[in-house]
C-alpha positions in Angstrom: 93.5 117.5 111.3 96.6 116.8 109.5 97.5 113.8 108.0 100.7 111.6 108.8 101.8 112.7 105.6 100.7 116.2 105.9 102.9 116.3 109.1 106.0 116.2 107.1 105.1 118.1 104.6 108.5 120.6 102.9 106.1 123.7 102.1 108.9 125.1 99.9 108.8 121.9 97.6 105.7 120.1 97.9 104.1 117.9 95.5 107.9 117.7 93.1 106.6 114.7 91.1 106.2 116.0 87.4 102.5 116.6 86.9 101.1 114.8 83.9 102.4 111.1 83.2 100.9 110.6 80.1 103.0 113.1 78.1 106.4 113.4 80.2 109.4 116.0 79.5 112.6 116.3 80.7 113.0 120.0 80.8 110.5 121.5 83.6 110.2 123.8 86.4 108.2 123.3 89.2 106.7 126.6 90.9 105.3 124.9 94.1 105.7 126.6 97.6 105.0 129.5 99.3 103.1 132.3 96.9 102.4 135.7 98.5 99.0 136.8 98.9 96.0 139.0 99.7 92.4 139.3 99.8 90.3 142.5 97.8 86.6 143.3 98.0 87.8 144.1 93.9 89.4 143.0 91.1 91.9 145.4 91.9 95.6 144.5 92.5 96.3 144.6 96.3 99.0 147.6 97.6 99.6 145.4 100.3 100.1 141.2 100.6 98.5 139.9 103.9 101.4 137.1 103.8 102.1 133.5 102.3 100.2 130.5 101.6 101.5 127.0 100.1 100.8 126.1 96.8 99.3 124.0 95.2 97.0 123.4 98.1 93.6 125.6 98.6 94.3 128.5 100.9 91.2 127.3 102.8 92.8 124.2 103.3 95.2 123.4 106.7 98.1 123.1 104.3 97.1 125.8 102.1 96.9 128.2 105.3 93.5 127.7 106.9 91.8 130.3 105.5 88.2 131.5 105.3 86.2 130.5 102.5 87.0 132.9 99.9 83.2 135.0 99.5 82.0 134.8 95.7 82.2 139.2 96.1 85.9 138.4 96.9 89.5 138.0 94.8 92.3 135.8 96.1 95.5 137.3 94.5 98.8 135.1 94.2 102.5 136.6 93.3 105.7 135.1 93.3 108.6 136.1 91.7 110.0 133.2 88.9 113.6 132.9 87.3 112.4 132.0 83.5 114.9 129.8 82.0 116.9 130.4 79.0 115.7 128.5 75.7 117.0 128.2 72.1 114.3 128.6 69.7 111.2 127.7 71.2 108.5 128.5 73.4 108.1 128.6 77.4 104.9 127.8 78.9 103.5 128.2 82.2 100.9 124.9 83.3 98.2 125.1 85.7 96.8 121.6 87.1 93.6 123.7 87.9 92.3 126.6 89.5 88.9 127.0 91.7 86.9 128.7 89.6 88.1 131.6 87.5 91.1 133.3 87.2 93.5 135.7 85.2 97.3 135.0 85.2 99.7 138.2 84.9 103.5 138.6 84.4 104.6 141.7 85.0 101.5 143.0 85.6 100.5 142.1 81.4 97.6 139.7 81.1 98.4 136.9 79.8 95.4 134.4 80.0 91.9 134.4 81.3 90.7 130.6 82.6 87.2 129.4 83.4 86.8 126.1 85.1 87.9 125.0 88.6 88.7 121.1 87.4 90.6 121.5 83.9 94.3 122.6 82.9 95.3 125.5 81.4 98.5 126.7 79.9 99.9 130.0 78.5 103.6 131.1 77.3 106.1 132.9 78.3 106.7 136.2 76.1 110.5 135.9 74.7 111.3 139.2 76.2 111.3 136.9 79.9 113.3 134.4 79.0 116.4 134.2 81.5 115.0 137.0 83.4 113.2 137.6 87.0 109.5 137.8 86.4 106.7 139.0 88.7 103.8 136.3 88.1 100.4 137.4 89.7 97.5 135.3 89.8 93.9 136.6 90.3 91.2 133.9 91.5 87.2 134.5 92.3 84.7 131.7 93.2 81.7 132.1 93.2 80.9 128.4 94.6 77.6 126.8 94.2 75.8 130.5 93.0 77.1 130.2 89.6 76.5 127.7 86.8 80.3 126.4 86.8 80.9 123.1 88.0 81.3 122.8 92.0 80.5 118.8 93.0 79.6 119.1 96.7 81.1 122.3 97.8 78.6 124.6 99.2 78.4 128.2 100.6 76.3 126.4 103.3 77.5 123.4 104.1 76.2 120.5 105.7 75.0 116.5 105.7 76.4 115.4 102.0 77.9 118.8 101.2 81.0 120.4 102.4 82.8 123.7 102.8 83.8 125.5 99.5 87.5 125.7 98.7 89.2 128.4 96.0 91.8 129.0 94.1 95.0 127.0 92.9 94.9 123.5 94.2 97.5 121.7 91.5 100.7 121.7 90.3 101.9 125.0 88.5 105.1 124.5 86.4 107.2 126.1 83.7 108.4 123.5 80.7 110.7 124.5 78.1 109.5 123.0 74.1 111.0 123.7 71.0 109.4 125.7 68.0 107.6 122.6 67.1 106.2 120.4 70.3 103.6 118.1 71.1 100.6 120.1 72.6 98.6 116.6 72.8 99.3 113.2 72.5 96.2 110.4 72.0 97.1 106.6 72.5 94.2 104.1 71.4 94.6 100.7 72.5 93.3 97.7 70.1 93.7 94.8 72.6 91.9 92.3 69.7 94.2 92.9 67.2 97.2 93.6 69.6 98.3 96.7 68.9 98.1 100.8 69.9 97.8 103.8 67.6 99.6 106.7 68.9 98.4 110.1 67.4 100.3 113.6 67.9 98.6 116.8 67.8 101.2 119.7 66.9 101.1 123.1 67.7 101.8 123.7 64.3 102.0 121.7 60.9 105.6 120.5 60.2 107.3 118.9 57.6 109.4 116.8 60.9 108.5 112.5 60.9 106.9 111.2 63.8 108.7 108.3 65.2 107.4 105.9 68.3 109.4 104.0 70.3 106.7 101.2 72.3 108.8 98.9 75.2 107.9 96.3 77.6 110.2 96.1 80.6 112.6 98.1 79.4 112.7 96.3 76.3 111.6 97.1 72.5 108.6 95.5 71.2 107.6 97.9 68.0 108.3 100.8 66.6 107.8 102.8 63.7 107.8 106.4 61.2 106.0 107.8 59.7 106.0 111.0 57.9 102.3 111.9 59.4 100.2 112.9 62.8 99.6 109.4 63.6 100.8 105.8 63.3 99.6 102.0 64.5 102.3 99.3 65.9 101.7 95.8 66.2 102.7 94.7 69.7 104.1 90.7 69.8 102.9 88.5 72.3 100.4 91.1 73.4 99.9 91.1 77.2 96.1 92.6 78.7 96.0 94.9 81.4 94.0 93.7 84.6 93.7 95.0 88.3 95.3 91.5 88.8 98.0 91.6 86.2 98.5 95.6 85.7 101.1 95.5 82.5 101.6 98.6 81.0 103.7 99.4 77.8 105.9 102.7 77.6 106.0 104.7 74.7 108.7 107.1 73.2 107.3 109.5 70.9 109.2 112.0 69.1 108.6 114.8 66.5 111.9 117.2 65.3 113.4 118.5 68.4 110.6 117.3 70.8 110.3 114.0 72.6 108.2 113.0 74.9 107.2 109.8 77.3 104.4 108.0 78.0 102.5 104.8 78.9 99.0 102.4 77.8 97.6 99.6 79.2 95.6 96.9 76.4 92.2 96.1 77.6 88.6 96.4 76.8 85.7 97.1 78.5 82.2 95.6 77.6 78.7 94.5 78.3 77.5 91.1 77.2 75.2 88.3 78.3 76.6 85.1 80.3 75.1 81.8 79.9 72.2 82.1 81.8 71.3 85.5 79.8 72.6 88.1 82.1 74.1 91.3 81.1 77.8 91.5 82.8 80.2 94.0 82.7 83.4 92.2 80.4 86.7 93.2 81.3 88.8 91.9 78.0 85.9 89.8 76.8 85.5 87.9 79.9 82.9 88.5 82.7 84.1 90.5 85.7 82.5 91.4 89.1 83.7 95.1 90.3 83.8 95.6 93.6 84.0 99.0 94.5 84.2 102.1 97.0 82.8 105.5 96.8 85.9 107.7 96.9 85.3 111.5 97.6 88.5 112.7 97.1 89.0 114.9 100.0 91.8 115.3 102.6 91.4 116.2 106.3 94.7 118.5 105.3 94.6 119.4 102.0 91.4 119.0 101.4 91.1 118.5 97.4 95.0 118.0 97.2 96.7 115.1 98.5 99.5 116.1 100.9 101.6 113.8 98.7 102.2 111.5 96.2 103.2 108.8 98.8 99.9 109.8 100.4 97.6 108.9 97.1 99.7 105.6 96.4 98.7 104.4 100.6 95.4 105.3 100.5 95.1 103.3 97.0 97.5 100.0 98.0 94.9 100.2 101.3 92.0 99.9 99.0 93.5 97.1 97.0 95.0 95.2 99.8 91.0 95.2 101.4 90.1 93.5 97.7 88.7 96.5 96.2 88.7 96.1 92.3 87.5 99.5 92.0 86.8 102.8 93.0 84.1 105.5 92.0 85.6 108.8 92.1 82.4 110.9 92.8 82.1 114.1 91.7 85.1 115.1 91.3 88.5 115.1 88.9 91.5 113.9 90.5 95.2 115.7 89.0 96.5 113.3 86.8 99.1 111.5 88.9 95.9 109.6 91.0 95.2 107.9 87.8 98.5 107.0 87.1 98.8 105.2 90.7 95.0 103.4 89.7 97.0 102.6 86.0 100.1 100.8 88.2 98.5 99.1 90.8 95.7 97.9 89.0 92.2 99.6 90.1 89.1 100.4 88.1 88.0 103.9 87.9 84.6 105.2 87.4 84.8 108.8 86.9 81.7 110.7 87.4 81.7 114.4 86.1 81.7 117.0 88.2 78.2 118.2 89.1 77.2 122.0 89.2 74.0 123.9 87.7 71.8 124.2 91.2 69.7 125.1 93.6 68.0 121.8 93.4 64.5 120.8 94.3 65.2 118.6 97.8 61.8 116.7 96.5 63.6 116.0 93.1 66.7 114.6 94.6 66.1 113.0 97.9 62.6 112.6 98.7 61.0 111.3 95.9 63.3 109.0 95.3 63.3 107.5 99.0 59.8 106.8 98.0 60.4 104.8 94.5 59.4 108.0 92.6 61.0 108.5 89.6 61.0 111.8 87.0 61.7 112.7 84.0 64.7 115.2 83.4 62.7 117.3 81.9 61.6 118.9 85.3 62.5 122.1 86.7 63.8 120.6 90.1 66.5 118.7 88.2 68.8 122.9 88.3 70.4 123.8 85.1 67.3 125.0 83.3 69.2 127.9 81.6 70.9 127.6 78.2 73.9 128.9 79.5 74.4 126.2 82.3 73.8 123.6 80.0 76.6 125.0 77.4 78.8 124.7 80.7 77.9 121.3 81.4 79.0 120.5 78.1 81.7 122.4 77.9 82.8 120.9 80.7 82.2 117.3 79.0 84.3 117.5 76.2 87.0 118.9 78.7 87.0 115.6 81.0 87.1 113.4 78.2 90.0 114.9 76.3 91.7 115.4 79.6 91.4 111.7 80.7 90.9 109.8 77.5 94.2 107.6 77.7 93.5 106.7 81.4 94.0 103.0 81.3 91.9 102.5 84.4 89.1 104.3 83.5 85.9 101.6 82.4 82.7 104.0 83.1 81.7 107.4 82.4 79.0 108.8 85.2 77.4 111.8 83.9 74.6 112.3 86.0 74.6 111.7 90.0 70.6 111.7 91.8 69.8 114.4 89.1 72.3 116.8 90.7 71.8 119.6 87.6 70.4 116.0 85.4 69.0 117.1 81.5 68.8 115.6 78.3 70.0 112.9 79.7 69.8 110.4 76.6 71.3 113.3 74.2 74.3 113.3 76.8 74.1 109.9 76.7 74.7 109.5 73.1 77.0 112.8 72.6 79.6 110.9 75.4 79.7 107.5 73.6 80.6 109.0 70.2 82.8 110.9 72.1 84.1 107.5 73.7 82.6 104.4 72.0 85.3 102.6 74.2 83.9 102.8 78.3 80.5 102.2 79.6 78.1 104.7 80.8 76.2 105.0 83.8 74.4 107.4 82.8 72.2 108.3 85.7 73.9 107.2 88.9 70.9 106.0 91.4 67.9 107.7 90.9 65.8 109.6 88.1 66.7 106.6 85.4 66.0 107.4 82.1 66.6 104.0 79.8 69.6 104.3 78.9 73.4 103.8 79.2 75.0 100.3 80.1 73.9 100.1 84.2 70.5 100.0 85.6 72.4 101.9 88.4 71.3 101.8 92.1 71.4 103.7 95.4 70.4 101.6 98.2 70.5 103.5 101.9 68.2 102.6 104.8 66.1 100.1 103.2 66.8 96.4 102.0 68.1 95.3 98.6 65.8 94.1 96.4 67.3 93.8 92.4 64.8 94.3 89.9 65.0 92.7 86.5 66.2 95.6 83.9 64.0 95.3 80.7 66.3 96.9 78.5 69.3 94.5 79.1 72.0 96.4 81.2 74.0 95.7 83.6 72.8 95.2 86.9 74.9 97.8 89.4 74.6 98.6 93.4 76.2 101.7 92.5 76.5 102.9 96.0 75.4 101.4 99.9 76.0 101.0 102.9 77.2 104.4 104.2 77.4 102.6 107.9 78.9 105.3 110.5 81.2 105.5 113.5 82.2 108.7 115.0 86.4 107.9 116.3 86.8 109.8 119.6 89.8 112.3 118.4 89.1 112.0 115.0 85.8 113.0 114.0 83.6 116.2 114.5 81.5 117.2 117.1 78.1 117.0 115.2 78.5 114.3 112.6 76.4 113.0 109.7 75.6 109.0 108.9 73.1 106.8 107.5 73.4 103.8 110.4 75.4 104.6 114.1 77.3 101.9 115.3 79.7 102.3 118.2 82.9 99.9 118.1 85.0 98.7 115.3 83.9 95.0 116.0 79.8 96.4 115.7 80.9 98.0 112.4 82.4 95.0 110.7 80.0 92.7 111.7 77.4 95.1 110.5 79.1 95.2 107.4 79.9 91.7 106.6 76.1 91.0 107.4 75.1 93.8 104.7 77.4 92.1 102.0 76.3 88.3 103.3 72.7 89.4 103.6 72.1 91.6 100.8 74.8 92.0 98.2 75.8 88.2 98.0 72.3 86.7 97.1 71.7 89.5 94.6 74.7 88.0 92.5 73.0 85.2 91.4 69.9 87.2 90.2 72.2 89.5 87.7 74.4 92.0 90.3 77.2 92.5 88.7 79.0 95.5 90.5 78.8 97.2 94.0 80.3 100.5 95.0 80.5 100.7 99.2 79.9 104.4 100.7 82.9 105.3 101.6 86.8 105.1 101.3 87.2 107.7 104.7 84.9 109.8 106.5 85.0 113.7 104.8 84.2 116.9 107.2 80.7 116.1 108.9 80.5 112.9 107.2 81.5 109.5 109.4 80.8 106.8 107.4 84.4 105.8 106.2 86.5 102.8 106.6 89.1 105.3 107.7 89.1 108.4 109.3 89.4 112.1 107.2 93.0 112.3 109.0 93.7 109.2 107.5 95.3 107.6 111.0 92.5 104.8 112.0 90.9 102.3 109.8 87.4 101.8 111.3 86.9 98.2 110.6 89.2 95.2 110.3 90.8 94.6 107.0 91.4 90.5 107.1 87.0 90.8 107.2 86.9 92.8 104.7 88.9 90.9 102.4 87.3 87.6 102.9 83.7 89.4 101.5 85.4 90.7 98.4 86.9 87.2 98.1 83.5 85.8 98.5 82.1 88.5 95.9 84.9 87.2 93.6 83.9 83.5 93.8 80.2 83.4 94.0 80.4 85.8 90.7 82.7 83.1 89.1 80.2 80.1 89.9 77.6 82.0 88.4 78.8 83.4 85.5 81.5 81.6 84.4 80.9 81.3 80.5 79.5 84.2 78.0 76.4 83.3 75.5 77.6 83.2 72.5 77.3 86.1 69.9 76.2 88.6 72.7 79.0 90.3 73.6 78.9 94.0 73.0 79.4 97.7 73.9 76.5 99.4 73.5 74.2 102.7 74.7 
């Protein structure tokens, strides 16, 4: 089904918007389009290409070319031919958004990097020898889906229920960017909204003798800037304005070192946990207390499956969201490309960002029986998946790769490592290895079921049965961390066999049904500590038909002026209750 944005798609130029808005050049190239390629039984070059597919979407995709799934005994081979552009002194490298699962990346038939990883960037350069001359770039890609210990969130071999089709091979934006001998490989911004002001720290891909200098501007303005003859420096910022989904100000940056400058932005805010006057733990957004209200956001496209068909498509679906009075969204098991986040940064929506779950077969007791029942394990059982030490090296692996990748997200107020102890260990270890990491978001640090103490959310799944909150005895914040999941099959729009938690049959049935659950359940709960609720689910994905909207993106499934007024009435009954902070108790904590 395509989208309406998928309709107009230009397959010669799709996605154009530079990649990563955090650290911005002028000089680029994107290689986005159609990519020759063919299928092997072996890691063997093809003689022959079967014909062209559209990158950057999955070839399995409608927009990619509606392949099969690529078989994990399989290689997917790419090749394009690139025009490398001429450079002074410097380097040429070639970016990959991400890849699905493992590749190797050729020009001219020379290896030039080998990538693990189907969620993370990559980059390699350009020998001299290519510059201003026609190249042959060949990429190989296998996937071995949910039979391997890499990371593959709900993509299975065998699909079905809460887990969908797999999907292979490269499904972001690949580009060519032209730095000079010294560049910025990474750039780290640290926001000090107390003290009003940002440290901005370069990391080089070399040591230099070259000053950094930082440019910081508010509405196209100057407001601070500095030198310095090291890696990093910290500007004071006057009248220092907070970043809120209400109020979402962000401050651009220049940063320059020698020959290289780049562009970026930050938002000041903090995120917290403290007690209110009554002595219940809240989530503080800038010191104050603040309800999140949230949806469950897959990340999936009827189209393009994990790739938007657009940017103007991610920036609808979000203002949609927000104009329902969404505060938030979960983005579950999955990472978004950067630009998603930058959208959540502008318009002003709360992220929580679980990682991406891998390290099965799971025990079906472990994860959805027992804890229908109440029954709750500890990680250290063998139903949990990743019992091997070389899983659990992936996982994290795979840690310290989401956190450098979206560290200066400003949107981004909760980590979610573990999701129903999908691959769950050491959970408290993880726990405490993610906040040194990142003293400066929450954790949830098991998302619904299998708790183990810890982390800043007593976090709850709540399907079928009634609400009932439970005091937390170790002081965290209260969190309906996803409900709901009602269903509604749209004639022309959905599957033949769907999946749901609770059928109803017309869009009035389904709002009313929903604005009773919120009324009934969630409303009530407030006032005994609730402090955030995440609704399953932004649009209905494959099988699954318990979105507001449909997976094609063309019918919203309930009526938006209803919704509103609930998150409106979230909004104020939070305010009456916890309107003023106990002294001396606010903190961040694990």
């Amino acid at each position: 089904m395509l989208t309406p944005w998928g309709e107009k798609l230009n397959r010669d130029q799709p996605l154009s918007e530079y990649p990563r808005p955090q650290l911005r050049r002028e000089q680029w190239l994107n290689l986005n389009g159609q990519w020759d390629y063919a299928i092997t039984a072996t890691l063997t070059l093809p003689k022959q290409w079967a014909g062209q597919i559209t990158v950057p979407f999955s070839p399995e995709s409608e927009l990619g070319g509606g392949l099969p799934p690529l078989q994990p005994t399989q290689t997917l081979w790419y090749r394009r031919q690139v025009t490398v552009p001429v450079g002074a002194e410097g380097h040429c490298l070639l970016h990959f958004g991400a890849v699905d699962q493992y590749c190797q990346v050729f020009v001219d038939r020379q290896k030039l990097v080998t990538h693990r990883g189907g969620y993370w960037p990559f980059s390699c350069e350009l020998p001299a020898s290519t510059w201003g001359k026609t190249v042959e770039l060949i990429v190989a890609v296998q996937d071995h889906s949910d039979q391997s210990d890499e990371a593959t969130g709900k993509q299975r071999l065998q699909p079905g229920g809460i887990w969908y089709p797999p999907q292979s091979g490269i499904w972001q934006t690949v580009w060519l960017e032209q730095v000079p001998a010294t560049y910025i490989s990474d750039l780290t911004l640290s926001p000090d909204l107390s003290n009003g002001q940002v440290t901005v720290k370069v990391t080089l891909n070399h040591a230099t003798t070259d000053t950094l200098a930082v440019t910081v501007s508010a509405q196209q303005q100057t407001v601070a800037a500095a030198t310095t003859a090291g890696v990093a420096v910290t500007l004071t910022l006057p009248d220092k304005h907070p970043w809120t989904p209400e109020d979402p100000f962000l401050y651009e940056v220049t940063v320059q070192v020698g020959q290289d400058t780049v562009t970026s932005y930050f938002g000041l805010r903090s995120f917290g946990r403290g007690a209110d006057a009554n002595g219940q733990t809240v989530f503080l957004l800038n010191g104050k207390p603040y309800y999140q209200s949230g949806v469950l956001d897959q990340g999936y496209w009827s189209d393009g499956l994990y790739t938007a068909p657009s940017d103007e498509a991610m920036v609808a679906e979000l203002k949609r969201i927000k104009a329902l009075g969404f505060n938030m969204i979960r983005k579950h098991i999955k990472i978004e490309p950067l630009r998603w986040y930058y959208h959540c940064d502008q318009l002003g929506l709360l992220v929580w960002q679980d990682f991406v779950s891998g390290g099965g077969p799971y025990s079906p007791w472990v994860i959805q029986i027992l804890p229908f029942i109440g029954i709750t394990l500890k990680d250290t059982h063998a139903g949990f998946g990743r019992q091997s030490p070389a899983g659990r090296a992936v996982y994290h692996r795979d840690l310290q790769r989401t956190v450098a990748l979206l560290k200066n997200v400003v949107s981004i107020c909760t980590w979610v490592p573990f999701n129903e102890g999908w691959g769950q260990f050491a959970t408290q270890a993880i726990t405490q290895e993610l906040a040194a990491l990142d003293p400066t978001r929450l954790i949830d640090q098991a998302s619904g079921w299998h708790d183990q103490h810890g982390g800043d959310f007593r976090s709850w799944h709540i399907y079928y049965k009634p609400f009932h909150l439970h005091r937390d005895r170790f002081g965290r914040i209260q969190a309906l961390t996803e409900f709901g999941g009602y269903s509604l099959p749209w004639p022309g729009h959905a599957p033949e066999k769907a999946f749901g938690y609770r059928y109803y049959h017309s869009r009035q049935k389904l709002t009313a049904a929903l604005v009773k659950l919120y009324r009934k359940r969630v409303l009530p709960a407030i006032k005994r500590g609730l402090a955030a609720s995440i609704y399953t689910q932004v649009s209905d994905v494959h099988g699954e038909v318990n979105g507001l909207w449909t997976f094609d993106r063309r019918v919203m499934k309930v009526d938006a002026e209803a919704v509103r007024q609930v998150n409106q009435a979230l909004q104020r009954r939070f305010a009456d209750v916890h309107s003023r902070l106990r002294p001396g108790r606010n903190k961040k904590s694990i």
